[in-house]
N, C-alpha and C positions, 0 to 999 in steps of 0.2 A: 666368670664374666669378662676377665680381663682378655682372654685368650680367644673371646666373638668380637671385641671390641677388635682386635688384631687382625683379626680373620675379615673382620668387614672392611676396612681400612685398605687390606691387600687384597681382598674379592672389588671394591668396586675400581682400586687402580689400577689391577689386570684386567678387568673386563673391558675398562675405558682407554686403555693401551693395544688392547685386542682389537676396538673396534674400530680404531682409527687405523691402524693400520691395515684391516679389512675394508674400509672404503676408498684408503690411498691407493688399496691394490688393483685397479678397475685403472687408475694412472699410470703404473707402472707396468701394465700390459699380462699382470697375471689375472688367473680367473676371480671372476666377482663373486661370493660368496655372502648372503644376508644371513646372518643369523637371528636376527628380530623377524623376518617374514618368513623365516621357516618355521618358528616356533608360534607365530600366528597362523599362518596358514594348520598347524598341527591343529591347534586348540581351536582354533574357527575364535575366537576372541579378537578385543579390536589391538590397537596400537600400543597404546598403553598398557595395557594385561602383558603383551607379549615382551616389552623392555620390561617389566617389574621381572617376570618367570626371567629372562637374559639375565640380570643381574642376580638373582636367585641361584641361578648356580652357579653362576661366577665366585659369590661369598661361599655356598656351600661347598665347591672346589677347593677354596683357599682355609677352609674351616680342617674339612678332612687332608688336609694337606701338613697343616699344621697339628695337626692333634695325631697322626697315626706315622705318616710317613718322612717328618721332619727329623727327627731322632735315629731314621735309619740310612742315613747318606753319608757317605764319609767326609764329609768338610767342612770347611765354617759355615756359618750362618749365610754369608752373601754370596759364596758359592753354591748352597742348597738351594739358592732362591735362581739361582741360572740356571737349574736344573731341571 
């Protein structure tokens, strides 16, 4: 339990770090990219559905991330996480 607690904690501040700099990027002259209306537009669902399923794999990323492939990188702890 302790290790979803983790998992959720680093799913939703990577996703919330991803999506910011996904909407700065529209500023900075690089391509826009929604990832909440593509994942609505998939599901035909509204606004809501589609940030809950965003976040959903953002934790499930950082779940499987830490449970399979944390243990096989060569470096400390804060370097695996720049990785």
């Amino acid at each position: 339990m302790e290790s979803f607690k983790k998992a959720l904690m680093a799913g939703v501040a990577g996703t919330v770090v991803m999506t910011v700099f996904v909407f700065i990027s529209h500023y900075l002259q690089l391509p826009k990219y929604n990832f909440q209306e593509m994942i609505a537009s998939y599901f035909k669902m509204g606004a809501a559905f589609s940030w809950f399923v965003y976040f959903g794999i953002g934790i499930g990323l950082a779940y499987l991330y830490g449970a399979f492939f944390r243990t096989m990188l060569p470096t400390h702890s804060w370097g695996r996480g720049m990785i």
